[in-house]
DOVORO-244409 format. One record per residue (C-alpha): x, y, z. Coordinates in steps of 0.1 Angstrom, whole numbers, plus 5000, padded with zeros to 4 digits. Each point is the difference from the previous one (the first is absolute). Layout:
% DOVORO-244409
[node [X,Y,Z]]
...
This chain:
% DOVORO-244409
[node [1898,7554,9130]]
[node [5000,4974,5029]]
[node [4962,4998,5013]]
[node [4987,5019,4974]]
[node [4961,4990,5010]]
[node [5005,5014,5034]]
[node [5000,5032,4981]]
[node [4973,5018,4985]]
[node [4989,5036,4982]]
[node [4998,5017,5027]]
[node [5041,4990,5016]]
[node [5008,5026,4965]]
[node [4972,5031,5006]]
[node [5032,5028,5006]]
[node [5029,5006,4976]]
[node [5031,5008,5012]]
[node [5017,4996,4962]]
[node [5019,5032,4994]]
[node [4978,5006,4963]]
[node [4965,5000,5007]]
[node [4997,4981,4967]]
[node [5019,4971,5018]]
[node [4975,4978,5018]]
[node [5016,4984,5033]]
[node [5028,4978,4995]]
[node [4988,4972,5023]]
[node [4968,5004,4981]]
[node [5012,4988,4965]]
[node [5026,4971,5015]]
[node [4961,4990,5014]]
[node [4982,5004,4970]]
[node [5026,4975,4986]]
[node [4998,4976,5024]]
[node [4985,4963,4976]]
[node [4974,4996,5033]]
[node [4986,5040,4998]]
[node [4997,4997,4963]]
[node [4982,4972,5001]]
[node [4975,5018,5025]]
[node [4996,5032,4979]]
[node [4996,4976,4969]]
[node [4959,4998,5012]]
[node [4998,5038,4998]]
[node [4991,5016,4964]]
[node [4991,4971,4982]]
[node [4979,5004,4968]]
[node [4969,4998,4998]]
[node [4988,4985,4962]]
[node [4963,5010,4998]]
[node [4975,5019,5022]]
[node [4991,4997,5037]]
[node [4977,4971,5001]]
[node [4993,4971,5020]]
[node [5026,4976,4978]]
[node [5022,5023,4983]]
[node [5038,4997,4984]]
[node [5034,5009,5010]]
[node [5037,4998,4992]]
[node [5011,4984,5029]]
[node [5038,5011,5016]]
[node [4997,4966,5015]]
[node [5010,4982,4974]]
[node [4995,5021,4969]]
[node [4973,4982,4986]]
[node [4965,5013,4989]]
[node [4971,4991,5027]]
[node [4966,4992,5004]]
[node [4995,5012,5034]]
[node [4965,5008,5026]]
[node [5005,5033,5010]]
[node [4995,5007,5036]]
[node [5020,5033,5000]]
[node [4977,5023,4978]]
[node [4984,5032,5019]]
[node [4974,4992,4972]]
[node [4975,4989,5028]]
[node [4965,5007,4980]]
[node [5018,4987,4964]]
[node [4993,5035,4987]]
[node [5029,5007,4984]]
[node [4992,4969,4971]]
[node [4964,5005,5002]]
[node [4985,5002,4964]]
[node [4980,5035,5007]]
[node [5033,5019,5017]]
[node [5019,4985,4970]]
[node [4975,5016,4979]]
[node [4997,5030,5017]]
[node [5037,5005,4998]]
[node [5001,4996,4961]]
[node [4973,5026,4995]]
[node [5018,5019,5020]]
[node [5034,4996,4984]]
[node [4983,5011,4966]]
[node [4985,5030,5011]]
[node [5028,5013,5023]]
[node [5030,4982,4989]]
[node [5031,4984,5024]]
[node [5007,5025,5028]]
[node [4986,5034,5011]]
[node [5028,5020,4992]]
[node [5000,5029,5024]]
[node [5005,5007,5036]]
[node [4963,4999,5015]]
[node [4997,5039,5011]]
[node [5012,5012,4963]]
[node [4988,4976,4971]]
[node [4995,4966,5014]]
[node [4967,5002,5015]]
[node [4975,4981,4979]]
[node [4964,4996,5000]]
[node [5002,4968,5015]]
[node [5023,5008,5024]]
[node [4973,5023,5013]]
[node [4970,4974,5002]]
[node [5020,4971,5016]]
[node [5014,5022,5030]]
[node [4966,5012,5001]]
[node [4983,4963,4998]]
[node [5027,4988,5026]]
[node [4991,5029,5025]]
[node [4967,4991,4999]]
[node [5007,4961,5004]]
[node [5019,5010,5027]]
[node [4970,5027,5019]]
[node [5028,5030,4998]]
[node [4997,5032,4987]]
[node [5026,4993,4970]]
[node [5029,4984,4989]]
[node [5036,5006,4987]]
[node [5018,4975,4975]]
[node [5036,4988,4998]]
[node [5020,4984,4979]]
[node [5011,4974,5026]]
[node [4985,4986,5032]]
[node [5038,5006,5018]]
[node [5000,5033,4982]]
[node [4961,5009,5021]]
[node [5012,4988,5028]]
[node [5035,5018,5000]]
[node [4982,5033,4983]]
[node [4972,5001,5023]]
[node [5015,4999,5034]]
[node [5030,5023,4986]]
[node [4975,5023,4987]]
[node [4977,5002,5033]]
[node [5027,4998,5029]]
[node [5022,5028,5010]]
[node [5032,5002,5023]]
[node [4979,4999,5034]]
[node [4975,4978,4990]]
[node [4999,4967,5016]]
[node [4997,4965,4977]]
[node [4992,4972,5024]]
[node [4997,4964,4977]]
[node [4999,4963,5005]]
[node [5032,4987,5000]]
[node [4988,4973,4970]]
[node [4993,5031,4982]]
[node [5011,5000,4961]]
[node [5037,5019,4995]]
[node [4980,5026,4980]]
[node [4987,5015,5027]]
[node [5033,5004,5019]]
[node [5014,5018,4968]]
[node [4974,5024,4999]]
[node [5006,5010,5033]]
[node [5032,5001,5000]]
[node [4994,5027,4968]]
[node [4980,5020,5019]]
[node [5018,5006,5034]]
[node [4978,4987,5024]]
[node [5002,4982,5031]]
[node [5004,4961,4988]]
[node [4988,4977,5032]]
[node [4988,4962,4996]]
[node [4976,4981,5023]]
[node [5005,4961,5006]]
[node [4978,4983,4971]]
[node [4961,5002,5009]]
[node [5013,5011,5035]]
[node [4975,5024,5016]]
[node [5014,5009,5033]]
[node [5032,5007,4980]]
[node [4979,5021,4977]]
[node [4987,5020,5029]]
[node [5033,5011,5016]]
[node [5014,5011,4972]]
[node [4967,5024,4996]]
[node [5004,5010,5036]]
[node [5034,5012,4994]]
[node [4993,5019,4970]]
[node [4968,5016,5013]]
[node [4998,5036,4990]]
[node [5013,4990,4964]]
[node [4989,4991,4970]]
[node [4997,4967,4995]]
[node [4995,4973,4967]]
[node [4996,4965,5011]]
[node [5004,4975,4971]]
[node [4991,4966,4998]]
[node [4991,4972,4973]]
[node [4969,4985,4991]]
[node [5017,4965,4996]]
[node [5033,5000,5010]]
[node [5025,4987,4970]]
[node [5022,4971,5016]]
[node [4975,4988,5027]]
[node [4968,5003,4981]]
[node [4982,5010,5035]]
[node [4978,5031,5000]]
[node [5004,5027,5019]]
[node [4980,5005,5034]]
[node [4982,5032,4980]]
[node [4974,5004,5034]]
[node [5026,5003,5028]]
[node [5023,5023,4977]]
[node [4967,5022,4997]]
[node [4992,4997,5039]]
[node [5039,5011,5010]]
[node [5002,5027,4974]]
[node [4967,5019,5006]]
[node [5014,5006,5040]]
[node [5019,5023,4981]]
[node [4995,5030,4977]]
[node [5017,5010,4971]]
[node [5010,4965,4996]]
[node [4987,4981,4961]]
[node [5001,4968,4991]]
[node [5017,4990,4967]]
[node [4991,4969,4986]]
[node [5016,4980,4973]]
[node [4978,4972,4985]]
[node [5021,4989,4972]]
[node [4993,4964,5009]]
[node [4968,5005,5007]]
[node [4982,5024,4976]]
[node [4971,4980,4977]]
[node [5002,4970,5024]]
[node [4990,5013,5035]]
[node [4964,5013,5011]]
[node [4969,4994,4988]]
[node [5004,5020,4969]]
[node [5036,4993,4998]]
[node [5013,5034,5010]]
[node [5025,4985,5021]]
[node [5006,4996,5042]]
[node [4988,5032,5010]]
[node [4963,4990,4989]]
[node [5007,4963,5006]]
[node [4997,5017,5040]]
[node [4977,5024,4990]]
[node [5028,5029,5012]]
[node [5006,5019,4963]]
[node [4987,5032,5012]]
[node [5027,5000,5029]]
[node [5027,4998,4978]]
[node [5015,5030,4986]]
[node [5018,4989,4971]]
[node [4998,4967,4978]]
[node [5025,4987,4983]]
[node [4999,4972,4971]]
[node [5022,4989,4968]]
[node [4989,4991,4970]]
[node [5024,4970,4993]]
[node [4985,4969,5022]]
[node [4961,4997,5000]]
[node [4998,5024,4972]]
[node [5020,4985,4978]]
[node [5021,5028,4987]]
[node [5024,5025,5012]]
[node [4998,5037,5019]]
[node [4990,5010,5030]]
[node [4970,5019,5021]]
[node [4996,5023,5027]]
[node [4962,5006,5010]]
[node [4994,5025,5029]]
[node [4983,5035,5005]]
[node [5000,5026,4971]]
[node [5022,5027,5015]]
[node [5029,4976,5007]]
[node [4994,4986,4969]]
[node [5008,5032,4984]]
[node [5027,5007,5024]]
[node [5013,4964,4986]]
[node [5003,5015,4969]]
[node [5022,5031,5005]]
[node [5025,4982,5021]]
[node [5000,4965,4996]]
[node [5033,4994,4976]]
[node [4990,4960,4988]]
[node [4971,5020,4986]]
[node [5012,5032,4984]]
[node [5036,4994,4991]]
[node [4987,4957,4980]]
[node [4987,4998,4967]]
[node [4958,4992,5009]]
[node [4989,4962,4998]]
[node [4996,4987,4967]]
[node [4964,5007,4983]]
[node [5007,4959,4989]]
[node [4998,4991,5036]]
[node [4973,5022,5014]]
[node [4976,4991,4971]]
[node [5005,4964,5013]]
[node [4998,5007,5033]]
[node [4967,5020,4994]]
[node [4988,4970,4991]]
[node [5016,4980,5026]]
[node [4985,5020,5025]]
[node [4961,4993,4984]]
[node [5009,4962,5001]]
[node [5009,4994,5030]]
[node [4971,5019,5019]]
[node [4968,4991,4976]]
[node [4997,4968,5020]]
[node [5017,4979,5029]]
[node [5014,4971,4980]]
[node [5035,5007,4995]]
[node [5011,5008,5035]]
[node [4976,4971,5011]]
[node [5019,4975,4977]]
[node [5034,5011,5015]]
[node [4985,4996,5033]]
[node [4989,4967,4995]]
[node [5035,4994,4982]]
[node [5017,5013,5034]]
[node [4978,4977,5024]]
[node [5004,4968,4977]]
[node [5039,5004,5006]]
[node [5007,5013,5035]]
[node [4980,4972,5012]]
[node [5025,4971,4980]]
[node [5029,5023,5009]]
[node [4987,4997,5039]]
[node [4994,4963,4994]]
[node [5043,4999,4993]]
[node [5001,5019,5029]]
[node [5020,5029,4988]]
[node [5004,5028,5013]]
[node [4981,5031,4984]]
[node [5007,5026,5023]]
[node [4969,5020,5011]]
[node [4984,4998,4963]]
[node [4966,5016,4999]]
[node [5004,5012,4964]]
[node [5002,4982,4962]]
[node [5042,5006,5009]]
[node [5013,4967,5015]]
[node [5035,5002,5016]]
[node [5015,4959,5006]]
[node [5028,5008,5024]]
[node [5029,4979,4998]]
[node [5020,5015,5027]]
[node [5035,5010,5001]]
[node [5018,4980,4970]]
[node [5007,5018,4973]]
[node [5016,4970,4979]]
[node [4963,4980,5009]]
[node [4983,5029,4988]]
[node [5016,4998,4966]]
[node [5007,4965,4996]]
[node [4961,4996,5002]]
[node [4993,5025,4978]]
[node [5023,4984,4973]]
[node [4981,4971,5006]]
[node [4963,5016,4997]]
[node [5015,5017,4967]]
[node [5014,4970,4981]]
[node [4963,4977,5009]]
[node [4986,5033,4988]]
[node [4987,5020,5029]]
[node [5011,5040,4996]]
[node [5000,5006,5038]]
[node [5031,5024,5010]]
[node [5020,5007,5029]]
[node [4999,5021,5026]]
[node [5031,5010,5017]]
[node [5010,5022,5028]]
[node [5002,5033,5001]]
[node [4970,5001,4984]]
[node [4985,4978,5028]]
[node [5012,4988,5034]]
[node [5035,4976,4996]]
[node [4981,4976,5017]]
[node [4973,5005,4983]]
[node [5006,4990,4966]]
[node [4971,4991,4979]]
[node [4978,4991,4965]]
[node [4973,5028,4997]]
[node [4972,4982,4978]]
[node [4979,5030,4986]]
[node [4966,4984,4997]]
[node [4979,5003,4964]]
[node [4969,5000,4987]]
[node [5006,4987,4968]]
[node [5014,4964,5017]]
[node [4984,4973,4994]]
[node [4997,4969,5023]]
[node [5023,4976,4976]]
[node [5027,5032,5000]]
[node [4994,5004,5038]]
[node [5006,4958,5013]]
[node [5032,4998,4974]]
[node [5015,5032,5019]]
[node [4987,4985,5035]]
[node [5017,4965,4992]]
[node [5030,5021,4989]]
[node [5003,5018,5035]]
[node [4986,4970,5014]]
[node [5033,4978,4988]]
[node [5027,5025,4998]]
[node [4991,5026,5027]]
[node [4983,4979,5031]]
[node [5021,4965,4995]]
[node [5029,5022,4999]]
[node [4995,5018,5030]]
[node [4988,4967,5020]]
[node [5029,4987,4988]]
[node [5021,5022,5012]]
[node [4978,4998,5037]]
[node [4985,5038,4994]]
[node [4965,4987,4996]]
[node [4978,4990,5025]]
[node [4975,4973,4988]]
């Protein structure tokens, strides 16, 4: 295919084959194409041991088995290896065995599926708490099981894809607002007034790492009733607020949001999803909310872990103030290379490239082979001329694993891009 890179995943979204078991044409002539194989090459590769800092893959670069830093684990807190979860976990494991075996409503539901939700709604300050298997199956299971055909669902246009498939489930109204855009926010309520409304947002929004503006969101939405305000802190759960109960408390706003939402698989360490909000609509959740009904319950493995997760990570202060310190020590060197990070407020640290797409993966080639596991980020997933690295930020780096990365980025990413005249200096 001639100018195969001026292409990308979302030139093939609708199929015109005549079997639906055809994918497009077009789409696999692209697929083929050396220069687009190359690019999803960086996608899947195997990872050789667990999440840490320094961990081992099986690189699609070049085949060969790597020593890599990690800056790509959602294990911000380092809970996932820590020695108690691990623990934890096995106790668990004997006791309850591999999986729960049952849908939760009709023999799934253990005993410790009943104190986490419980220990989580009272992290959170709500009445109680509903578990999923997933954190795209909470998202997608609680706005499909709460919104009706005549409901409105306003959301930040950064919002997480989840959210758009549970409303398109449940038959609502979809409408987006311009990222972190109030005035925009308040039209769309004007228009809508008289309905009812859900306005969702994130906590730390994925791509950017910026939070969102939690206090206006509040402001605009109160001038109107029978509007809530869904928020989803999966970025940001066990790292913002002064307990670490995520955005909402880190401005002081929980009680003015309706519904909470967090997963399980990024500070936590494991896997699942949460839903923490009032009691009746938890219960409401639970008769109509299909993620949750119709999926086999969260394994008794992974909660008995995450129990212990949860007691870790809010006895004391000193895992989300390590990653914090972590965070500061690098967005300052990355500043001094004068990247650019976006508007980063957050332990996720976009290094936007711009519009090349064979840059973009040349340089991650590069950062793989000295040994830094840093992946692309291609359109549509973010702006085409927006291309970026997304560093998720650790606690368990240390300073030696942190310069080796920075002198990585440092010779591949910023001499690259002054090279080619994209960096100012």
């Amino acid at each position: 295919m001639s100018d195969a890179l001026k292409y990308s995943l979302a030139d093939f979204f609708y199929n015109d084959s005549k079997n639906v078991l055809d994918p497009p044409s077009d789409f696999e002539e692209w697929m083929s194409d050396p220069s687009v194989r190359v690019g999803f090459s960086f996608y899947e590769q195997k990872l050789l041991a667990a999440p840490r800092s320094s961990t081992e893959i099986l690189s699609n670069v070049d085949g060969k088995k790597r020593r890599v830093i990690n800056l790509m684990s959602y294990n911000y807190l380092g809970l996932s290896t820590h020695p108690e979860v691990i623990e934890a976990a096995i106790e668990g494991l004997r006791k309850y065995g591999l999986g729960a075996s049952g849908a939760p409503l009709l023999s799934g539901t253990y005993d410790l599926h009943v104190e986490f939700a419980r220990q989580l709604a009272a992290f959170k300050g709500k009445e109680d708490c509903i578990l999923y298997s997933s954190g795209l199956g909470g998202n997608v299971g609680a706005i499909q099981g709460i919104l009706r055909k005549g409901d409105v669902f306003i959301m930040d246009e950064k919002c997480h894809k989840s959210l758009v498939d549970g409303c398109t489930l449940s038959g609502a109204k979809m409408l987006f607002f311009n990222h972190n855009n109030m005035q925009n926010l308040d039209d769309l309520l004007a228009k809508n007034k008289g309905k009812r409304i859900l306005v969702a947002v994130e906590g730390v929004y994925s791509m950017d790492g910026d939070l969102v503006k939690l206090p206006e969101v509040v402001e605009v939405c109160e001038r109107y009733p029978n509007t809530a305000i869904y928020i989803d802190e999966a970025h940001s759960t066990l790292m913002f607020g002064k307990n670490g109960k995520g955005v909402a408390e880190h401005f002081n706003l929980e009680d003015k949001v309706g519904i909470s939402f967090g997963t399980l698989s990024k500070s936590f360490g494991g896997v699942g999803g949460f839903i923490c909000s009032n009691a009746p609509i938890i219960r409401y959740l639970k008769g109509y909310s299909s993620p949750f009904h119709f999926s086999c319950a969260p394994s008794p493995v992974v909660i008995a872990g995450l129990i212990k997760a949860l007691e870790v990570a809010t006895r004391d202060s000193s895992l989300r103030d390590k990653l914090w310190e972590n965070t500061k020590y690098f967005k300052e060197r990355l500043d001094g290379m004068h990247l650019d990070l976006g508007g980063t407020e957050s332990q996720v640290i976009p290094i936007i490239i711009g519009a090349s797409g064979e840059m973009l993966y040349s340089m991650a080639a590069s950062m793989q082979t000295r040994g830094l596991f840093l992946q692309p980020v291609d359109f549509p997933a973010v702006p085409a001329e927006a291309r970026r690295f997304r560093i998720s930020m650790s606690a368990q780096l240390t300073k030696a694993e942190m310069d080796e990365a920075l002198n990585i980025i440092e010779d591949v990413v910023a001499r690259g891009m002054r090279e080619a005249g994209l960096l100012k200096t």
